[in-house]
C-alpha positions in Angstrom: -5.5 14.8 33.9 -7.0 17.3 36.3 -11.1 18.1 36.5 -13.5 20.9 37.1 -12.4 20.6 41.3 -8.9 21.4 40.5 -9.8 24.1 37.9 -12.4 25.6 40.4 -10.1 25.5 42.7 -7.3 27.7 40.6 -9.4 30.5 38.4 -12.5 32.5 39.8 -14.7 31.4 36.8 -17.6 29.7 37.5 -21.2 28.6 35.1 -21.6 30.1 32.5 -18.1 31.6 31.9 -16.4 28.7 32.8 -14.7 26.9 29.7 -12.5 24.9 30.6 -13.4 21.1 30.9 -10.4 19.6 31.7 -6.0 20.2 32.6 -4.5 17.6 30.4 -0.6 18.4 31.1 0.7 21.0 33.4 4.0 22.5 33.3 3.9 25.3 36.0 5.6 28.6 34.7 5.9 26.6 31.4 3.3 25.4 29.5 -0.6 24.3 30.1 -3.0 21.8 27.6 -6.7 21.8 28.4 -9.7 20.7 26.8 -13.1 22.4 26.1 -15.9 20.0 24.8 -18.2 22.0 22.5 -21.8 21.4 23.1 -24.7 22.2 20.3 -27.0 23.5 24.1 -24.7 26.3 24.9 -26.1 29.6 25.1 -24.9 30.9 21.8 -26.7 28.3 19.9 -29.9 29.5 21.1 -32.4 30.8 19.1 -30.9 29.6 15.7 -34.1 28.0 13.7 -33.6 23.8 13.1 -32.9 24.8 9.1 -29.9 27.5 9.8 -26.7 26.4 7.4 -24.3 24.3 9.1 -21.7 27.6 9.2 -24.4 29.5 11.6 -22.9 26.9 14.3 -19.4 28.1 14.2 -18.6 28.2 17.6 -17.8 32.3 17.9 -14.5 33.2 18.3 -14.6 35.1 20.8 -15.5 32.5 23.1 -12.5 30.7 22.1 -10.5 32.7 23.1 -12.3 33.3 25.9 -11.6 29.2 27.0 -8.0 29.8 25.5 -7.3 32.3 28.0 -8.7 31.1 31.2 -6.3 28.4 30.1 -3.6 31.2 30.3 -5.3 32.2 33.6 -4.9 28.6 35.1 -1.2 28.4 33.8 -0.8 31.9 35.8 -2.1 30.6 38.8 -0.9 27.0 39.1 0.9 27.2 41.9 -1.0 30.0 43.5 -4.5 29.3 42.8 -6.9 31.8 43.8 -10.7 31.5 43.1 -11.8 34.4 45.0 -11.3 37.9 42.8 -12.5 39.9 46.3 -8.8 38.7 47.9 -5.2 38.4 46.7 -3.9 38.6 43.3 -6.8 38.7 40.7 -4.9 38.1 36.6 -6.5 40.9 34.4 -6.4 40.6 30.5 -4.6 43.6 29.2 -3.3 42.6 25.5 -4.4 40.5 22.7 -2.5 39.8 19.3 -1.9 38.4 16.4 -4.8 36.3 16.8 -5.8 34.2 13.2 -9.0 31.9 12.7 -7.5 28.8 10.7 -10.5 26.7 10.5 -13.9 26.9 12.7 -15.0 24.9 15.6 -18.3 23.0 15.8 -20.9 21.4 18.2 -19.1 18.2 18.7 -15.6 19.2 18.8 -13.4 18.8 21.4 -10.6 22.1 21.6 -7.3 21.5 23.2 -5.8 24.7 24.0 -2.2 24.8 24.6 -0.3 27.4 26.3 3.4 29.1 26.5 4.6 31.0 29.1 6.9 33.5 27.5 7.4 35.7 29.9 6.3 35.6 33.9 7.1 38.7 35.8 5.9 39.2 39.5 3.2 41.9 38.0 2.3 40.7 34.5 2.8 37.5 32.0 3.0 36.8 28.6 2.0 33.8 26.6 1.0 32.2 23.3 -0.4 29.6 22.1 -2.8 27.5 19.8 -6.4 25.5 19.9 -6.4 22.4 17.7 -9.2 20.1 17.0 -8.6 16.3 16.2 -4.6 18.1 15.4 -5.4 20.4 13.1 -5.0 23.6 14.1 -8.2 26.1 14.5 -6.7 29.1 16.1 -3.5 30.7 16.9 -1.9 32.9 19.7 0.4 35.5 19.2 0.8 36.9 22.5 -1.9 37.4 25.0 -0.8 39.8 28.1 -1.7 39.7 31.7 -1.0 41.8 34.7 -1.9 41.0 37.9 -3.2 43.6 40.5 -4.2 42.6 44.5 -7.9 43.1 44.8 -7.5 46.0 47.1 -6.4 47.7 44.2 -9.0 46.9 41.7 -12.2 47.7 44.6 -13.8 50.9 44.9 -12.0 53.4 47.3 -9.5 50.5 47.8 -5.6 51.3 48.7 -5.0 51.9 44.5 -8.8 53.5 43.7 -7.0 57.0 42.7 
């Protein structure tokens, strides 16, 4: 297994973005499995009164998927890592489908994302995927698209700013 210096080390996200816990298996070009422990003192839990109804802490979906692909992310950039979105190639999201909500997520669960490469060009990637809980499945990936631009090209009057 691989930690937080290893992940920092690979993606640019950093507190309170950052969520992914842990690498379990790496497969470079292939295939990634990560863990995300959810925690009933995240930021989306805040504000909920001590009475709400148990379904009020489903963890929001958005935010894992959000965890699902900066586990995409770290399976883009395995073997060039790059923490620093001001230099080098910086992974853009650019296409999400055929995502489908199985079962929610709560405080206390640990998520295990697991990733596919399908397709790694030198300007873009495809993969899909899942996030279990305990081995039942919570959500699935149809395809989640990525291209990858140099920084230059993504700043202000930079050598792509058009």
């Amino acid at each position: 297994m691989t930690g937080q210096a290893r992940i920092r080390a690979t993606i640019p996200h950093r507190h309170p973005i950052l969520l992914v816990d842990r690498v379990v298996s790496v497969e470079p070009g292939a295939r990634i499995r990560t863990r995300k422990a959810i925690s009933g003192t995240e930021h989306c839990y805040a504000g909920l009164p001590d009475d709400a109804p148990e379904e009020e802490y489903a963890y929001p979906l958005s935010r894992l998927l959000e965890s699902w692909a900066q586990s995409a992310v770290l399976l883009a950039s395995w073997e060039r890592p790059n923490a620093d979105v001001l230099t080098g190639q910086v992974e853009l999201l650019t296409g999400l489908r055929g995502v489908e909500l199985v079962e929610p997520v709560y405080p206390g669960d640990v998520v295990e994302h697991v990733v596919i490469a399908v397709r790694e060009l030198p300007d873009a990637a495809i993969f899909r995927g899942e996030c279990a809980v305990d081995g039942r499945i919570a959500v699935r990936v149809g395809q989640l698209t990525v291209a990858r631009r140099d920084a230059d090209f993504l700043r202000p009057g930079g050598t792509g700013a058009r």
